[in-house]
Every structure is written in structure tokens, then in C-alpha cells.
C-alpha positions in Angstrom: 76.3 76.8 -55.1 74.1 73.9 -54.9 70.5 74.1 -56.8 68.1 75.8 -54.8 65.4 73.6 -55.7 67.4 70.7 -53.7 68.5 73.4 -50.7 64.6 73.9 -50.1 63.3 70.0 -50.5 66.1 69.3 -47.7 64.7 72.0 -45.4 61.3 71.0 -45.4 62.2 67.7 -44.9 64.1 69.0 -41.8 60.8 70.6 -41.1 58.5 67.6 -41.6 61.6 65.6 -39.3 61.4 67.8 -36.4 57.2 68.0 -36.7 56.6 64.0 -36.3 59.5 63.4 -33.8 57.5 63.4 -30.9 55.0 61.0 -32.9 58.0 58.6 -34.3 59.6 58.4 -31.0 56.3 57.2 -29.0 55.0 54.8 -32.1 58.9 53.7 -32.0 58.8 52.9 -28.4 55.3 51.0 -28.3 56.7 48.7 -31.7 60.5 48.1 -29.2 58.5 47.3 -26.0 58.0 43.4 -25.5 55.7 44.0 -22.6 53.1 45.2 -25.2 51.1 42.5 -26.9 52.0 41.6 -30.6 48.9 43.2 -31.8 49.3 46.7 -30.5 53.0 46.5 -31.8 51.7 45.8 -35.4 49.7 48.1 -35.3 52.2 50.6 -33.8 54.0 49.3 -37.1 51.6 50.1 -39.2 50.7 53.5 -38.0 54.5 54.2 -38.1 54.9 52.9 -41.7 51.9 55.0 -42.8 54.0 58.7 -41.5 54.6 60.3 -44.6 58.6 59.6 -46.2 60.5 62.5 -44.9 59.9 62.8 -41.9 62.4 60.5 -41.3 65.4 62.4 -39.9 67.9 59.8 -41.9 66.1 61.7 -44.6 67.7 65.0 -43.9 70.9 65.4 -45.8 74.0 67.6 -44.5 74.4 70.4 -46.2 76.6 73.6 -45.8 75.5 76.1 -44.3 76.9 78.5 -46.7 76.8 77.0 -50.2 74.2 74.1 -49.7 77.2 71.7 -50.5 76.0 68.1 -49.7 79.3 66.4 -49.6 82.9 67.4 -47.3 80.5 68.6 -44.8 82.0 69.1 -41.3 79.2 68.7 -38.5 80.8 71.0 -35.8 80.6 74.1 -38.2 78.7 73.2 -40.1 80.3 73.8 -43.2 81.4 72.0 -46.4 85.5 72.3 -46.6 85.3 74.9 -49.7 83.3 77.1 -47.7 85.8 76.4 -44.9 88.9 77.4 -46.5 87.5 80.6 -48.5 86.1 82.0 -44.7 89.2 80.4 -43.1 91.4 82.3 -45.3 89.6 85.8 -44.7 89.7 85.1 -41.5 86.3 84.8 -40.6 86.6 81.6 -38.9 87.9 82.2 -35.0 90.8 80.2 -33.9 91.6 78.8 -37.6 94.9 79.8 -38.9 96.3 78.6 -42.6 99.0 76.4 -42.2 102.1 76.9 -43.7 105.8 75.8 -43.6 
């Protein structure tokens, strides 16, 4: 189990992500837009720079659903592969079968 402390500073940076989106994504657009004069894209810059930290979503790390495992995380279950295999195994997991031979 990963240390909660770490658990909870990754969800509210998935919090603070999802609250300035709308924000990043216009300030983003107005810096990208060569139509706009320099001066309102620096300034878009600026405004953009000055969001706080994490609200970045390349802040947010993946991390299992289950143990809070940041590393062998697989996206589409989100799910490290420890937490994979023990579920997989009690057959929790639909359609997953242990392989054997």
C-alpha cells in the first residue's frame, strides 16, 4: 500500500487539474493562435504561467486504483499488475483467466 499522504496530494492535484481546465485550455488557445497580436499572447503566457503548479494534468500521476501503486499501472483498468493478479486470481476480474500450460 502506497503512503496515504502521497495517495491524497495526487487527488487533489486531480482536483485542481480538472478545476483550471477550462481556464488552461482558453489561455492555451489565445498563446497557439498567430492571428492574435504578440502582446495579448504574452500576456496569455503570463497569465498561464502564473496558474498555480498542479493544475497541470501532466502533474497527475497513475496510480492504482486499489493499492495507490504508482508504477505497472495498466490505464484500461486501472490497476497496477499486483492488484491485477491477486483480483485476477479470485476471479474478480471478468473475462481474465490464469494462464497455464
Amino acid at each position: 500500500m502506497a503512503k496515504t499522504s502521497s495517495i491524497e496530494k495526487n487527488n487533489r492535484r486531480k482536483k485542481l487539474a480538472k478545476q483550471f481546465s477550462a481556464k488552461r485550455a482558453k489561455l492555451k488557445a489565445i498563446s497557439k493562435d498567430q492571428k492574435v497580436s504578440m502582446e495579448d499572447r504574452f500576456n496569455a503566457q503570463l497569465k498561464l504561467a502564473a496558474l498555480p503548479r498542479n493544475s497541470s494534468p501532466g502533474r497527475v500521476r497513475n496510480r492504482c486504483e486499489v493499492s495507490g501503486r504508482p508504477r505497472a499501472y495498466y490505464r484500461k483498468l486501472k490497476l497496477s499488475r499486483i492488484a491485477l493478479r491477486e483480483l485476477g486470481n479470485f476471479g474478480q476480474i471478468p473475462g481474465l483467466v490464469k494462464s497455464s500450460w
